[in-house]
GULODO-110716 format. One record per residue (C-alpha): residue in one letter; x, y, z. Coordinates in Angstrom, 1 decimal, decimal comma. Layout:
# GULODO-110716
<"A" <X Y Z>>
...
***
This chain:
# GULODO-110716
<"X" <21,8 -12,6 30,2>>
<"X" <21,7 -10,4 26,8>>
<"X" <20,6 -7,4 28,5>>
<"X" <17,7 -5,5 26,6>>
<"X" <19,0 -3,0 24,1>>
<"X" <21,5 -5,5 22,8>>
<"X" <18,3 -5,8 22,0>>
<"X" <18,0 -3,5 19,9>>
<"X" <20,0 -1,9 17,1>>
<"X" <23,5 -3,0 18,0>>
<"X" <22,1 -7,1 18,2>>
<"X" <20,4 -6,7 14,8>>
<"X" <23,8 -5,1 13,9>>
<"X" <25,9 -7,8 14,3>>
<"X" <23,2 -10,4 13,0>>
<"X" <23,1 -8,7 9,8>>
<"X" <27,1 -8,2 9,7>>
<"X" <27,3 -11,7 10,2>>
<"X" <24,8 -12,5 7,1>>
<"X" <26,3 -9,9 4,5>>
<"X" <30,0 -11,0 5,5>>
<"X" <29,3 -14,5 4,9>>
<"X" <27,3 -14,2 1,6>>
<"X" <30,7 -11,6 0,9>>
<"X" <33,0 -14,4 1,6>>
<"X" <31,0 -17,3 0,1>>
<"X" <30,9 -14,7 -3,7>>
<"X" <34,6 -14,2 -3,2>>
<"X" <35,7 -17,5 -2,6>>
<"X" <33,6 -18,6 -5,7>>
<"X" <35,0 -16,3 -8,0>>
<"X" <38,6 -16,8 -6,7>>
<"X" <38,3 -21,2 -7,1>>
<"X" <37,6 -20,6 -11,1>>
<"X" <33,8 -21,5 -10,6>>
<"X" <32,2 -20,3 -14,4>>
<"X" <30,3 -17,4 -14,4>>
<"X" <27,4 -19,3 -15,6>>
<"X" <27,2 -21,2 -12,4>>
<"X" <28,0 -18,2 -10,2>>
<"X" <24,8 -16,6 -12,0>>
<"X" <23,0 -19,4 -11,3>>
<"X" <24,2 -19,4 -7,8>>
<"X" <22,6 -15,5 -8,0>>
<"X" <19,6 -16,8 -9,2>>
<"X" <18,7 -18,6 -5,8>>
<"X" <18,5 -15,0 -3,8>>
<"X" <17,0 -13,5 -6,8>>
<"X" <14,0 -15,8 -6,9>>
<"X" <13,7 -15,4 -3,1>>
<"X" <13,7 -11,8 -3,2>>
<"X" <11,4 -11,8 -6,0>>
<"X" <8,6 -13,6 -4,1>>
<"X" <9,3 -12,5 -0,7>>
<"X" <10,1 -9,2 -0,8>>
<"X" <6,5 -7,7 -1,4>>
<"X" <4,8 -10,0 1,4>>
<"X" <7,3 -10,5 4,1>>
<"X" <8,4 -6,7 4,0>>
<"X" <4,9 -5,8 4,4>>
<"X" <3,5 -8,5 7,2>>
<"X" <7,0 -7,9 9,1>>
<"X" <7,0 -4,3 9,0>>
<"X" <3,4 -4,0 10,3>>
<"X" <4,2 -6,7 12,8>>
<"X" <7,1 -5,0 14,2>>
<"X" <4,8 -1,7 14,2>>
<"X" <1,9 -3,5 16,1>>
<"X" <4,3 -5,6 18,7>>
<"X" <5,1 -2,8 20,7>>
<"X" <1,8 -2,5 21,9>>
<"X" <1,0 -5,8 22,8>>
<"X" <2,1 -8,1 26,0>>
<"X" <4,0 -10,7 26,0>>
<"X" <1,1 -12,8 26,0>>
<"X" <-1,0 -11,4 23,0>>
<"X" <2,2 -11,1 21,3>>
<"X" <3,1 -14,5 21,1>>
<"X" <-0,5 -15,5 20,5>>
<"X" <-0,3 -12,7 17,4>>
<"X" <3,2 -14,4 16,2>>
<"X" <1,5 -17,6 15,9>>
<"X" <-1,0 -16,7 13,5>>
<"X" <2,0 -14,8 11,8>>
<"X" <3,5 -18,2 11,6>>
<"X" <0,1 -19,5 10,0>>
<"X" <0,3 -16,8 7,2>>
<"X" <3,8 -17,4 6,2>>
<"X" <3,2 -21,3 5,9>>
<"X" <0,4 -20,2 3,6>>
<"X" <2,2 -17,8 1,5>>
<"X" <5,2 -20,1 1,0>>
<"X" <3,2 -23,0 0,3>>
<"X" <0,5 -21,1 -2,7>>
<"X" <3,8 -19,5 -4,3>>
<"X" <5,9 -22,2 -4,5>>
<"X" <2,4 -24,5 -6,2>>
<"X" <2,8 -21,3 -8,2>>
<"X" <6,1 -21,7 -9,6>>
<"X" <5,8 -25,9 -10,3>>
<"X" <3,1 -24,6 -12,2>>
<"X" <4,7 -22,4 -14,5>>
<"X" <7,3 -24,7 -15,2>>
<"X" <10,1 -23,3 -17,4>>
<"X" <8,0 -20,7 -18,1>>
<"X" <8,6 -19,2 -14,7>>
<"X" <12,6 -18,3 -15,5>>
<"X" <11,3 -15,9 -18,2>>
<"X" <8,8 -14,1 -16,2>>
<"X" <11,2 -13,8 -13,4>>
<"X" <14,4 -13,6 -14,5>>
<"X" <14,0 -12,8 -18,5>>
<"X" <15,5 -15,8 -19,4>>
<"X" <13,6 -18,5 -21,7>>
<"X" <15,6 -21,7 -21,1>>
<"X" <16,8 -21,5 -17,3>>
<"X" <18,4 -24,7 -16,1>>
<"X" <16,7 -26,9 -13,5>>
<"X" <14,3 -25,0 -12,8>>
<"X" <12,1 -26,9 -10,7>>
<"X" <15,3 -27,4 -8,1>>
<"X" <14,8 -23,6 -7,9>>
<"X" <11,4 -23,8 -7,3>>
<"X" <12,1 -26,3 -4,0>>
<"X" <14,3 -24,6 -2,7>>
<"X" <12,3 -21,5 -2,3>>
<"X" <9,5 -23,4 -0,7>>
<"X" <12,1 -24,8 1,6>>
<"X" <13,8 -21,8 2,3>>
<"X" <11,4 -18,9 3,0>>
<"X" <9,7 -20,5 6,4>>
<"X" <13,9 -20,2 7,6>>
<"X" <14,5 -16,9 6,1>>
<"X" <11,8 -15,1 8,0>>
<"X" <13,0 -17,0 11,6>>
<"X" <15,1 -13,7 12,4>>
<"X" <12,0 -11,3 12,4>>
<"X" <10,4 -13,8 15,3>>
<"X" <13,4 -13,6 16,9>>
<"X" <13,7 -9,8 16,8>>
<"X" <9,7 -9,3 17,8>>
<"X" <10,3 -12,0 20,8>>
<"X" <13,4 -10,0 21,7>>
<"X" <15,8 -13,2 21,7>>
<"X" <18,6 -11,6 20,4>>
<"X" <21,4 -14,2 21,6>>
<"X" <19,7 -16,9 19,9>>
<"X" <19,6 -14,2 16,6>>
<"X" <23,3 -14,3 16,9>>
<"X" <23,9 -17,9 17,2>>
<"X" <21,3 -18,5 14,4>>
<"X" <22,8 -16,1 12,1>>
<"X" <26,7 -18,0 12,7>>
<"X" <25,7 -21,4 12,3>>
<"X" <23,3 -20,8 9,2>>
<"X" <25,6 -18,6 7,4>>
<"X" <28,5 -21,0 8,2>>
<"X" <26,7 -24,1 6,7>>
<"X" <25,4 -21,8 4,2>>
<"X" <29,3 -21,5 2,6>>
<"X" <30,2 -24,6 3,3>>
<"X" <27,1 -26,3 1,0>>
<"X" <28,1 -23,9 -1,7>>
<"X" <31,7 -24,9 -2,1>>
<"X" <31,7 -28,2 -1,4>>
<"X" <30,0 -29,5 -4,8>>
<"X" <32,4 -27,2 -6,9>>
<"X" <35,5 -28,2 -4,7>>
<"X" <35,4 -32,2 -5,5>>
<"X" <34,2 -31,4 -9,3>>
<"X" <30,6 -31,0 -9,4>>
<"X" <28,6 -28,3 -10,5>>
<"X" <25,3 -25,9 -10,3>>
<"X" <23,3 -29,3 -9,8>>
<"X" <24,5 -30,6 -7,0>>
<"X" <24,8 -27,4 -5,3>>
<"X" <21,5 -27,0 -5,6>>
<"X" <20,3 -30,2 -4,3>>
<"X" <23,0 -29,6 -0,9>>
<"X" <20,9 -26,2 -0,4>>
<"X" <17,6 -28,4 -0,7>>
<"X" <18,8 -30,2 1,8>>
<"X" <20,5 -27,6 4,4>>
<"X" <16,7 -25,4 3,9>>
<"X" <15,1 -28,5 5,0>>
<"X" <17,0 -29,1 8,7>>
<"X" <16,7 -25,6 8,9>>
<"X" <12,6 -25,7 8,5>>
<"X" <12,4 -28,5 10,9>>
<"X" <14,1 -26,2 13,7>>
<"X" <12,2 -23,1 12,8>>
<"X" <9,1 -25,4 13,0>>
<"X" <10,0 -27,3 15,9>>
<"X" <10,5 -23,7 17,6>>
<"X" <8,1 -21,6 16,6>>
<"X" <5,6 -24,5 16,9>>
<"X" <2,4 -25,3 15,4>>
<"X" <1,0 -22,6 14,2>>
<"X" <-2,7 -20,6 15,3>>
<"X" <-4,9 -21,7 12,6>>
<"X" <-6,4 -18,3 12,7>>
<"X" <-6,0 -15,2 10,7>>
<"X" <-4,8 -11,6 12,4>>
<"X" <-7,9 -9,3 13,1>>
<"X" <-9,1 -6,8 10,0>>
<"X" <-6,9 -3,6 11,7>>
<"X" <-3,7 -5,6 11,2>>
<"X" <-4,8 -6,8 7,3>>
<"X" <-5,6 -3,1 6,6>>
<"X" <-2,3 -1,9 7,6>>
<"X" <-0,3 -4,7 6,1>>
<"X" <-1,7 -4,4 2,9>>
<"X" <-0,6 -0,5 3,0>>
<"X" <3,1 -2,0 3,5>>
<"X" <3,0 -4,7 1,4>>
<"X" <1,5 -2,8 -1,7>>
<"X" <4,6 0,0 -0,8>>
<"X" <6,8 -2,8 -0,6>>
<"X" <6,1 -4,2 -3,7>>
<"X" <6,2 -0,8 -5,4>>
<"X" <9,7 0,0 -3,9>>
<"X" <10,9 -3,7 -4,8>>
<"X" <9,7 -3,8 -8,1>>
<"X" <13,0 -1,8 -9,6>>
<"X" <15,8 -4,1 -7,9>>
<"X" <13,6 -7,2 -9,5>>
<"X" <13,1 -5,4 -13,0>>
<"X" <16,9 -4,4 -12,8>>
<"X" <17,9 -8,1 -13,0>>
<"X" <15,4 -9,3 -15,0>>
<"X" <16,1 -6,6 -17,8>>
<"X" <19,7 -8,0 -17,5>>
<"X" <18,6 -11,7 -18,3>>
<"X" <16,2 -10,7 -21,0>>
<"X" <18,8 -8,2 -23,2>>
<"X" <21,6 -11,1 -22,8>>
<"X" <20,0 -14,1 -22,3>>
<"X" <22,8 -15,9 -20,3>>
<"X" <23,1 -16,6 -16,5>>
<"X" <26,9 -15,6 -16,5>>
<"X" <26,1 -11,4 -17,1>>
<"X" <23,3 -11,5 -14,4>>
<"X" <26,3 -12,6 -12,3>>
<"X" <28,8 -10,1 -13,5>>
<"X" <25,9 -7,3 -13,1>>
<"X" <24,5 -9,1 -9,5>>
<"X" <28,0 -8,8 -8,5>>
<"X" <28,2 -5,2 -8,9>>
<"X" <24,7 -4,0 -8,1>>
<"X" <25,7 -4,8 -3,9>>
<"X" <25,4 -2,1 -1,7>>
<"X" <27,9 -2,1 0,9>>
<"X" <27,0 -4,8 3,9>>
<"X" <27,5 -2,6 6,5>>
<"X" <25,3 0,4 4,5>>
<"X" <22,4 -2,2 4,8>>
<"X" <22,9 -3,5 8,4>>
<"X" <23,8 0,2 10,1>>
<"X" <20,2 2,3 8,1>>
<"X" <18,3 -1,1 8,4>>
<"X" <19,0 -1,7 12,0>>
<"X" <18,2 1,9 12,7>>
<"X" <15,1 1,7 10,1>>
<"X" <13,7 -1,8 11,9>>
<"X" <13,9 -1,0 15,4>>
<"X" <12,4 2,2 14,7>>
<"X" <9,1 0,9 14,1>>
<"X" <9,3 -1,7 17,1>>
<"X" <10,3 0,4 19,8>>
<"X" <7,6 2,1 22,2>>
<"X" <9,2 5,4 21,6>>
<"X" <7,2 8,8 20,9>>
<"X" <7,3 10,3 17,6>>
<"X" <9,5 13,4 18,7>>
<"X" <11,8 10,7 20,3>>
<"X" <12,2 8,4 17,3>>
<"X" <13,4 11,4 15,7>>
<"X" <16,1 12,1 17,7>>
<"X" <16,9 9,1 17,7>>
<"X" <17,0 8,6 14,0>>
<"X" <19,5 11,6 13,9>>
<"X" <21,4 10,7 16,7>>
<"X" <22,3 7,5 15,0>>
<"X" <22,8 9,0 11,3>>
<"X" <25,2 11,7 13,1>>
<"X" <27,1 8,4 15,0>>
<"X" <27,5 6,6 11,9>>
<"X" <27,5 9,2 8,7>>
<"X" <31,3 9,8 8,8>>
<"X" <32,8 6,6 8,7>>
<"X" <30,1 5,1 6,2>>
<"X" <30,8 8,9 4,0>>
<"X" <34,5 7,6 3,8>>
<"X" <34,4 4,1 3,5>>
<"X" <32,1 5,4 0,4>>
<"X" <34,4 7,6 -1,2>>
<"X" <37,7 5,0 -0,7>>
<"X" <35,7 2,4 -2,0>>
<"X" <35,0 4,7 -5,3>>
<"X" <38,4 5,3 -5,7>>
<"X" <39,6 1,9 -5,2>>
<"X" <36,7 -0,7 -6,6>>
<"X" <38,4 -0,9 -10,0>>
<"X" <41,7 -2,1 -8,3>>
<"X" <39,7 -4,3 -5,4>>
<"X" <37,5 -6,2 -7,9>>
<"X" <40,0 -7,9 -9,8>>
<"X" <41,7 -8,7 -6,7>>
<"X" <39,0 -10,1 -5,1>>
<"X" <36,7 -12,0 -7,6>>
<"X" <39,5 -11,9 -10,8>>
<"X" <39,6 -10,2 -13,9>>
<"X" <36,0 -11,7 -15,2>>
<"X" <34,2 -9,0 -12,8>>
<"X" <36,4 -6,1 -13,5>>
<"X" <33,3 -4,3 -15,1>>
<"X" <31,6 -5,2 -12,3>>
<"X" <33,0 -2,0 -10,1>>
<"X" <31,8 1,0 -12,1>>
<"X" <28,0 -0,6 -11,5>>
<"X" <29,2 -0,9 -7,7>>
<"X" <30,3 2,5 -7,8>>
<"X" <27,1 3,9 -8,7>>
<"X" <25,1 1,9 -6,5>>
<"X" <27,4 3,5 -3,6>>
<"X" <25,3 6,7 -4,6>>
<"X" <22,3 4,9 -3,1>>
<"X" <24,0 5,8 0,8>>
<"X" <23,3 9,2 -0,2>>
<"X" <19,4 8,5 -0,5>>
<"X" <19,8 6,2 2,3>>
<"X" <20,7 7,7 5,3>>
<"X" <17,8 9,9 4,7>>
<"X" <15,2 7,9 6,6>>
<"X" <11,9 9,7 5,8>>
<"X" <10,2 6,5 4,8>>
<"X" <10,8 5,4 7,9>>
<"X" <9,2 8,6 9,6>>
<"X" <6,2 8,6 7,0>>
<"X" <5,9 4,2 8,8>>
<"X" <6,2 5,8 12,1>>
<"X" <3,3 8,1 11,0>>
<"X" <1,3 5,5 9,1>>
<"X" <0,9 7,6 6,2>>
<"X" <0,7 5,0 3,8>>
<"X" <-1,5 6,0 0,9>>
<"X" <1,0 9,0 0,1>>
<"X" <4,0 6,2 0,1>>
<"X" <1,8 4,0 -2,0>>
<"X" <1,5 6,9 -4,8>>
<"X" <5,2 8,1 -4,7>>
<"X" <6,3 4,2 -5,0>>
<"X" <4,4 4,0 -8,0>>
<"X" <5,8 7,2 -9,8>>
<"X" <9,6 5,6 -9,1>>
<"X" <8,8 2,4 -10,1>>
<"X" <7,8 4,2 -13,6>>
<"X" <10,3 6,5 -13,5>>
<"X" <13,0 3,6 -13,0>>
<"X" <11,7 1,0 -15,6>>
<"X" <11,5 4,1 -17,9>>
<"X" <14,9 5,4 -17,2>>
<"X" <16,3 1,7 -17,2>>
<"X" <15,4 0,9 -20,5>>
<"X" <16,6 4,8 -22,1>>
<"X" <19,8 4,3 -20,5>>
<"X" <20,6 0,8 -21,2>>
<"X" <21,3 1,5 -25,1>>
<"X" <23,7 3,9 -24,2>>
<"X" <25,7 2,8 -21,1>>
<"X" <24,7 -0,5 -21,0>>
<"X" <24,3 -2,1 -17,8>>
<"X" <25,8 0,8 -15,8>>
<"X" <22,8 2,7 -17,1>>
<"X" <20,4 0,1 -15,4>>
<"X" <22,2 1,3 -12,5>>
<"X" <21,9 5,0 -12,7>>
<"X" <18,1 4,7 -13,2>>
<"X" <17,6 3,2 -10,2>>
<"X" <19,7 5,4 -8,4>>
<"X" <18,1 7,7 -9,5>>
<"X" <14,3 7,4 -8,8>>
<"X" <15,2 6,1 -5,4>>
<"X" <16,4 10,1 -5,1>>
<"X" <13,4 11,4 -6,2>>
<"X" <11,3 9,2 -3,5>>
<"X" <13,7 10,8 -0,6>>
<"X" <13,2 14,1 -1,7>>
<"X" <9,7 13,9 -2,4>>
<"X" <9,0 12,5 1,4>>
<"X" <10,7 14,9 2,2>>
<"X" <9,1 17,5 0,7>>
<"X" <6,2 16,3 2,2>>
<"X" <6,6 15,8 5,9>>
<"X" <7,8 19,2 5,5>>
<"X" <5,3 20,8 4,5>>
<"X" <1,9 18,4 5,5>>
<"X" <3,5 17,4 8,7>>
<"X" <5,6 20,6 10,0>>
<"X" <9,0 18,0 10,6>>
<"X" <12,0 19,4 8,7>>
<"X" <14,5 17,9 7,7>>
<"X" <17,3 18,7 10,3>>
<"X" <14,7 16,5 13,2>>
<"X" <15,6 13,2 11,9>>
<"X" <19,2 14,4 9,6>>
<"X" <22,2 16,2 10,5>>
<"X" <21,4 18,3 7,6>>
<"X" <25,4 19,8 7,4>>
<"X" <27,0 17,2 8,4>>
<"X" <25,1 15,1 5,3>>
<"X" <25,2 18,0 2,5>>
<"X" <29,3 18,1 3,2>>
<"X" <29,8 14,4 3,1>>
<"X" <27,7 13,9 0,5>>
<"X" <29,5 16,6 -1,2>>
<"X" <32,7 14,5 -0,6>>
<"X" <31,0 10,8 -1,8>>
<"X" <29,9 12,4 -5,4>>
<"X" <34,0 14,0 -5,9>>
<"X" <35,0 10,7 -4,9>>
<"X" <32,2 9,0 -7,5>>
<"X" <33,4 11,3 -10,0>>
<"X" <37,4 11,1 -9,6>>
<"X" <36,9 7,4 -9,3>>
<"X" <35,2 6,6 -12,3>>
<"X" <36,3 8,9 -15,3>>
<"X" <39,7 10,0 -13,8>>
<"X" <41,9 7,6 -12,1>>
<"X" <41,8 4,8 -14,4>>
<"X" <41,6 4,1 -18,2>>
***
C-alpha cells in the first residue's frame, strides 16, 4: 500500500516528471526524425489551444477544490468531486460548441494566425481531451497516488507513440491529429467509466465565490503565456516560428514539477498557516541548490545542447530558453501561494491585472528590437514585479516576511549565481 505522504509532494513529483519527460522526449525525437517545422508548430498548437481554454477555468475550480478538500470527509468529498465532474463536462462541452462555431476564425483569435490548417480536428480534440487532462486533480484530491503514477506512464507512453507513428511511415500533421482524436477518446471513456456519472448538481454559493476569485487570477496570470504565442503567430504568420519560439519558451520540467508540487499540496493539506510556512521553506532550502545549478549549467550550455538535441533549425531557440530560466528566480518565491493559503484574493486579482498590462505592453516595445527574445523578457519581467509586489504586501498587511516561507540568503546568493551564469552565457561564450 502507497503509504500517505507518497501522498503528497514526492507522488505528484514523480507524476509530473513523468509528464514533462515524455512531452521532452516526444519534442526531441520530432525534431531529430526531420519532421518540418511547420508540422512541429502544429504539433504545438494542440497544447496551446488546451492551455488557452483550460487554463483560466480548471486552474481556478482545481485550486479552490484542493483548498476546500481538506475539510471535508471522505464522504462529502466524493459527493463534492461529483458535481466537480458535472462542471467540467459542462465547461468542455459549451467551449468546444464554441470553437466549431468560430470556424477558421478561431485560429486568429487564438493563435494570431488567419489561415490555420484543419482546424476543426483541433477543435475535437480539445473536446476529447480536456475531461482526461483534468483526471490527475481527482486523483490527487481522492489521495490515489499509485493509480496517478500508473496513469501518468501509460498515457504519456501512448501519448509518443501516436505522435510518431504517422510521421514514421510517411504521413503528416493530419493523421497525427486524427491518432490523438482517437487516443483522447479511450482515455475519456476510462475517466468516465471511473469517475462515474456525474451529480447533476452545482457546488454550493461559498465554493462559486471563491472559485471565481481563482479563476479570474488565473486568467489574469495566464493571459501573458497565451498572448506570448499568439503575438508570435500574428507578427509571422506561419506555424513553423511558433514552434521554434514554443520550443524555447519551456521552463525546465523539473522547475515545474519541484515549485508546483510544493505550490499544490500546499493548499490541500490540513496544515496551519505558520506550518505551511515552514514547510514552504523547508522545501525551497531542500531543492534551491541543485535547481540554482542546473540553472546556470543549462545557461552556459543551451546554445551547444539545442542543436544537439532538436538540430540546427532550433539553434535560436536557446537564448529564449535562457531567459525563460530567469523565471526560477521569481519562482521559488511562493507568495501566491501564501496570499491562496490566506484567501486574499481581490489583492491578487488587481496585481494580475497590472502584469498582464505591463507584459502585453512590454511584449510588443520589445519585440521591434530583439525580436522574439524580447517577447520573452517582458514576461519575465512582469512575472518579477508580481513576486515582489506580494511580497511587499504580506509584509507589510500581513506581518510575514520574507525569510518565513524563503531562505532569504541562501536565494539572494544563488540567484546572484543564475543571473552571472544568464549573462556569461548569452553575450560571452558564444558568437
Amino acid at each position: 500500500m502507497v503509504p500517505k505522504r507518497i501522498s503528497s509532494i514526492p507522488g505528484l513529483q514523480w507524476y509530473r516528471f513523468i509528464r514533462y519527460s515524455f512531452l521532452l522526449l516526444t519534442a526531441i525525437l520530432l525534431a531529430q526524425w526531420g519532421v518540418s517545422t511547420t508540422d512541429i508548430g502544429g504539433y504545438e498548437l494542440i497544447f496551446h489551444l488546451l492551455y488557452v481554454l483550460t487554463f483560466f477555468w480548471v486552474n481556478g475550480i482545481f485550486q479552490s477544490v484542493l483548498i476546500r478538500s481538506r475539510r471535508l470527509s471522505d464522504g462529502d468529498r466524493n459527493e463534492f468531486l461529483g458535481r466537480i465532474w458535472f462542471l467540467i463536462l459542462l465547461f468542455t462541452a459549451f467551449f468546444t460548441l464554441l470553437l466549431w462555431l468560430l470556424g477558421s476564425k478561431g485560429g486568429w483569435i487564438l493563435f494570431g494566425i488567419s489561415d490555420l490548417r484543419h482546424w476543426h480536428l483541433y477543435v475535437l480534440l480539445f473536446g476529447l481531451s480536456v475531461p482526461p487532462l483534468v483526471y490527475e486533480y481527482f486523483l490527487l484530491a481522492r489521495n490515489q497516488i499509485r493509480d496517478l503514477l500508473v496513469w501518468g506512464a501509460v498515457s504519456y507512453t501512448l501519448h509518443i507513440v501516436v505522435t510518431l507513428t504517422p510521421f514514421l511511415f510517411g504521413y503528416g500533421l493530419q493523421e497525427m491529429l486524427w491518432g490523438h482524436i482517437g487516443l483522447s477518446l479511450g482515455r475519456f471513456l476510462y475517466v468516465g467509466l471511473d469517475l462515474g456519472w456525474p451529480r447533476l448538481r452545482f457546488p454550493e454559493t461559498s465554493w462559486w465565490t471563491a472559485s471565481a476569485h481563482l479563476t479570474l487570477y488565473s486568467v489574469l496570470g495566464g493571459i501573458p503565456i497565451a498572448f506570448d504565442t499568439w503575438l508570435v503567430g500574428y507578427m509571422s504568420q506561419a506555424e513553423s516560428e511558433i514552434a521554434i519560439f514554443r520550443y524555447g519558451a519551456r521552463e525546465l520540467p523539473l522547475f515545474m514539477i519541484l515549485l508546483g508540487s510544493v505550490h499544490l499540496i500546499v493548499l490541500s493539506d490540513k496544515d496551519r498557516l505558520d506550518e505551511a510556512l515552514t514547510r514552504i521553506r523547508k522545501q525551497i532550502q531542500r531543492h534551491l541548490p541543485f535547481l540554482a545549478v542546473l540553472s546556470g549549467l543549462l545557461c552556459l550550455l543551451s546554445p551547444l545542447l539545442f542543436p544537439l538535441l532538436f538540430t540546427e533549425t532550433f539553434s535560436e531557440s536557446a537564448v529564449i530558453f535562457n531567459v525563460y530560466l530567469l523565471l526560477l528566480l521569481s519562482r521559488l518565491n511562493l507568495s501566491h501561494t501564501v496570499m491562496m493559503r490566506l484567501e486574499s484574493y481581490k489583492i491578487m486579482n488587481f496585481v494580475a491585472f497590472i502584469e498582464v498590462f505591463l507584459n502585453v505592453i512590454l511584449s510588443v516595445w520589445w519585440v521591434q528590437y530583439w525580436g522574439w527574445v524580447g517577447i520573452a523578457l517582458a514576461t519575465v519581467v512582469a512575472y518579477l514585479f508580481e513576486k515582489l509586489f506580494f511580497t511587499l504586501w504580506l509584509y507589510y498587511k500581513k506581518q510575514i516576511p520574507l525569510n518565513m516561507y524563503l531562505p532569504v540568503r541562501s536565494y539572494l546568493g544563488y540567484s546572484g549565481l543564475v543571473v552571472i551564469c544568464f549573462i556569461v552565457g548569452s553575450f560571452f561564450l558564444y558568437d
